[in-house]
C-alpha positions as CSV (number, residue, x, y, z in Angstrom):
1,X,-21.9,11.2,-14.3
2,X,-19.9,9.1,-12.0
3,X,-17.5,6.9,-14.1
4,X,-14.1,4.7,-13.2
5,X,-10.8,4.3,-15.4
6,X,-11.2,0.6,-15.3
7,X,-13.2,-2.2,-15.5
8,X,-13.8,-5.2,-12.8
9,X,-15.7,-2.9,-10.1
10,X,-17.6,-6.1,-9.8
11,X,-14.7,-7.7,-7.7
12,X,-14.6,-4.4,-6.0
13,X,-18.5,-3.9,-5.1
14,X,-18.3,-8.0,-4.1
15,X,-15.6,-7.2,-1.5
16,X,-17.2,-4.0,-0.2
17,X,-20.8,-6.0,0.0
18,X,-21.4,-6.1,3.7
19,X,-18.2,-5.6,5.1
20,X,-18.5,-5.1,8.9
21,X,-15.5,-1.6,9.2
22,X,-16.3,-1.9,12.5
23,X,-16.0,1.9,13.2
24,X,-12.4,2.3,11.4
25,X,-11.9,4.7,8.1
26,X,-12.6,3.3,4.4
27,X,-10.1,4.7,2.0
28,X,-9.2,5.0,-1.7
29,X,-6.1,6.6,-3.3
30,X,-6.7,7.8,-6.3
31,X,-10.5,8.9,-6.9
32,X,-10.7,10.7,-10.4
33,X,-14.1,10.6,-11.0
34,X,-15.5,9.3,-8.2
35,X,-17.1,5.6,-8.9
36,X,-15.1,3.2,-6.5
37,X,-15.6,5.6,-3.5
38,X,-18.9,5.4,-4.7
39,X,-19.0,2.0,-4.7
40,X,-17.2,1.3,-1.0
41,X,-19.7,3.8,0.6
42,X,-22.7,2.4,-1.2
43,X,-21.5,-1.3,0.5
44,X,-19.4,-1.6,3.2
45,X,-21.3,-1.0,6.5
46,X,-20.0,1.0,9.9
47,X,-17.0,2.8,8.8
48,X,-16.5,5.9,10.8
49,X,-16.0,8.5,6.9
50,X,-14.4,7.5,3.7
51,X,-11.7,9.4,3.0
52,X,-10.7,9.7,-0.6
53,X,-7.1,10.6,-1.5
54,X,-6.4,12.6,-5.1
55,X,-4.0,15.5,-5.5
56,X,-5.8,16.5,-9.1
57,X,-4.4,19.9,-10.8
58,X,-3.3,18.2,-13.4
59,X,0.2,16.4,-12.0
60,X,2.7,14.7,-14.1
61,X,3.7,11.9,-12.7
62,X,5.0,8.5,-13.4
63,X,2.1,6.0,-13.8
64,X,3.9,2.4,-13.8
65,X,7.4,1.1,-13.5
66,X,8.2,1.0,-17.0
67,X,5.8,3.9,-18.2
68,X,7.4,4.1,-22.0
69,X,6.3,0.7,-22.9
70,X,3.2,1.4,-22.4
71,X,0.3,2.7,-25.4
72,X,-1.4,5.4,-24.5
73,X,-4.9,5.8,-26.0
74,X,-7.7,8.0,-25.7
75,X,-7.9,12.0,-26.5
76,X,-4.2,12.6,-27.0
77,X,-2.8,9.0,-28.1
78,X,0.2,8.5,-26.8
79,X,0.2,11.1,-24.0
80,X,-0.2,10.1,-20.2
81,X,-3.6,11.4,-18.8
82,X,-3.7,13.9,-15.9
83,X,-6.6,14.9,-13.8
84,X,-7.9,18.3,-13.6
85,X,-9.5,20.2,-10.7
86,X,-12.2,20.4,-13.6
87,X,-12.8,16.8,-12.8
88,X,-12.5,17.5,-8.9
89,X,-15.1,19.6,-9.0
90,X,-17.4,17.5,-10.6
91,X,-16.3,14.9,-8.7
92,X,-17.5,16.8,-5.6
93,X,-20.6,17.6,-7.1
94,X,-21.5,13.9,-7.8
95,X,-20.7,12.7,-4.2
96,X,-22.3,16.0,-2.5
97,X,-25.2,13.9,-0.9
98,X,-22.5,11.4,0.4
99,X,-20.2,14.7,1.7
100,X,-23.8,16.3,3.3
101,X,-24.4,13.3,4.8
102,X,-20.9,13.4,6.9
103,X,-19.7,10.2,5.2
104,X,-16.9,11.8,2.5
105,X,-14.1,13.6,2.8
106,X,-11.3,14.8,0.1
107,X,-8.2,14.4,1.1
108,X,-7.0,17.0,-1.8
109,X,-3.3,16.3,-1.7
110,X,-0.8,13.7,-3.2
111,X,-0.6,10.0,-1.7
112,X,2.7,11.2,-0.1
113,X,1.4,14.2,1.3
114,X,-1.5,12.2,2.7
115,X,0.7,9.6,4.6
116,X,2.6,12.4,6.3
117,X,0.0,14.7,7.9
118,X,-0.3,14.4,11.4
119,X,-4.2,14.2,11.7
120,X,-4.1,10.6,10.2
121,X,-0.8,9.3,12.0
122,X,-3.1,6.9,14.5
123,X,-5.6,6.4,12.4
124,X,-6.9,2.8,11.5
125,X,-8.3,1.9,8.6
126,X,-10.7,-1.1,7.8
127,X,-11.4,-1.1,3.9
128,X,-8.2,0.5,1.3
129,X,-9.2,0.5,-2.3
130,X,-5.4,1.8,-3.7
131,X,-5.3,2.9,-7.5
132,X,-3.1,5.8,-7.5
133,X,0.3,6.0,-8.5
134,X,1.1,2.1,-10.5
135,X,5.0,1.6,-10.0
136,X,5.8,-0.8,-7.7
137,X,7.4,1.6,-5.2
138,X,4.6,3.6,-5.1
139,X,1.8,1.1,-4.2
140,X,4.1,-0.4,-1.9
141,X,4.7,2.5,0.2
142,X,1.3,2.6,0.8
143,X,0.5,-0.7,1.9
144,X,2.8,-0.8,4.4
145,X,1.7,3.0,5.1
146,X,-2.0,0.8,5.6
147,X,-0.2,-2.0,7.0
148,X,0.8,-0.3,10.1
149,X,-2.5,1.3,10.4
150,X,-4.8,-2.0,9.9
151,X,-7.8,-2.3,12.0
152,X,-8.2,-5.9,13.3
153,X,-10.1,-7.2,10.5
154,X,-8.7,-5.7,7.2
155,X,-9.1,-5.3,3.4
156,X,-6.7,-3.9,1.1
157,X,-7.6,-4.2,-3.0
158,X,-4.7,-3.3,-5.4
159,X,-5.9,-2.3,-8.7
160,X,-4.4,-2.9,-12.2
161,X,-2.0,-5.3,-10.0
162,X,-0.3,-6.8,-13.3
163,X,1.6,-3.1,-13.9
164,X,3.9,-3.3,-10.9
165,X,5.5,-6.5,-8.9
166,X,2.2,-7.6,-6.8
167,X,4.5,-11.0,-5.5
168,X,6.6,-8.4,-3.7
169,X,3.9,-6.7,-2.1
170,X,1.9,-9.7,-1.4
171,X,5.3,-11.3,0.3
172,X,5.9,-8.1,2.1
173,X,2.1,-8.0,3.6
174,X,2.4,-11.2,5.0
175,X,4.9,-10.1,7.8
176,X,1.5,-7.5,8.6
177,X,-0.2,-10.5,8.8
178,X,-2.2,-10.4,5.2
179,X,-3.1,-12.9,3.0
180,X,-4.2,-12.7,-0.9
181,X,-8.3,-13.7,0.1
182,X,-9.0,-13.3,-3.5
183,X,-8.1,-12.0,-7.3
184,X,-9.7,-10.9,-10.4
185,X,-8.9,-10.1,-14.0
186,X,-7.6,-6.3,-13.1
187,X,-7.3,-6.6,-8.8
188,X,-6.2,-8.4,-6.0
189,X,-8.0,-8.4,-2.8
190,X,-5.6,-9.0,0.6
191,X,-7.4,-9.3,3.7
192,X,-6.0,-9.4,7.7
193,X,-7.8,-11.8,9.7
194,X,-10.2,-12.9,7.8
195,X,-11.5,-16.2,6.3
196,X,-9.2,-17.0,3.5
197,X,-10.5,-19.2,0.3
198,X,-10.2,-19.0,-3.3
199,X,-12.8,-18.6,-5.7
């Protein structure tokens, strides 16, 4: 079963709904199980393929800037979670009509790797759901990585945005010519040329 690791995929499928990707690439880093690629595919209209970004194999990595004040819970409390190729696979398996259909691709490495392979350097992408890596230096890496690769009319959501500094990143965007269109209890939508309002 398709699942997420967080809640407010309402804001997400409401900024998805019906946006016009004009022929460019949807994107999300960090997929686990699946349910916000789901979600983008399911409603934004005219991207060229979704590309979803996950390394999996169980990784160890560090999650948000200050990673030891954070509580843990869940199977092993107090332990960081890591995602299996168990969970890639199944994963897979639950988006196989959306892969048969020519509109999915795994991008099986790390968010690093990703931005450096040579197939994607002129890319342009239209719709960016990031919720990989949550320090600060991490998801702002990649939205400049975006950034530079924006198609004319943009989105980029940040999820879990209160973990790392979102006022740096937002100030930052704006020299790429973004603006904050709109922010919920867990993400913050940014959006290039685009009609800006608050909600």
């Amino acid at each position: 079963m398709i699942s997420g690791d967080s809640g407010d995929y309402k804001s997400l499928t409401k900024w998805a709904k019906d946006f016009d990707c004009q022929g460019y690439y949807s994107c999300e880093i960090g997929v686990r199980k699946g349910m916000g690629s789901k979600i983008i595919m399911d409603n934004v209209k005219n991207n060229f393929l979704h590309l979803g970004v996950d390394p999996y194999g169980d990784r160890i990595y560090q999650h948000f800037d200050k990673d030891y004040q954070y509580t843990w819970t869940g199977n092993e409390k107090g332990v960081p979670p890591t995602y299996s190729n168990d969970m890639r696979d199944e994963m897979l398996k639950d988006l196989f009509p959306y892969i048969l259909q020519g509109r999915y691709h795994l991008v099986n490495f790390t968010d690093t790797k990703f931005m450096q392979m040579e197939q994607y350097k002129d890319s342009k992408f239209s719709f960016v759901f990031l919720d990989g890596p949550h320090t600060t230096k991490d998801v702002l890496t990649e939205a400049i990585w975006f950034a530079n690769k924006a198609a004319p009319h943009t989105r980029i959501i940040f999820d879990d945005f209160r973990h790392y500094n979102m006022q740096l990143i937002d100030e930052c965007l704006t020299y790429f010519g973004f603006k904050v269109f709109e922010s919920s209890k867990n993400k913050v939508c940014m959006e290039k040329n685009g009609n800006w309002y608050s909600i």
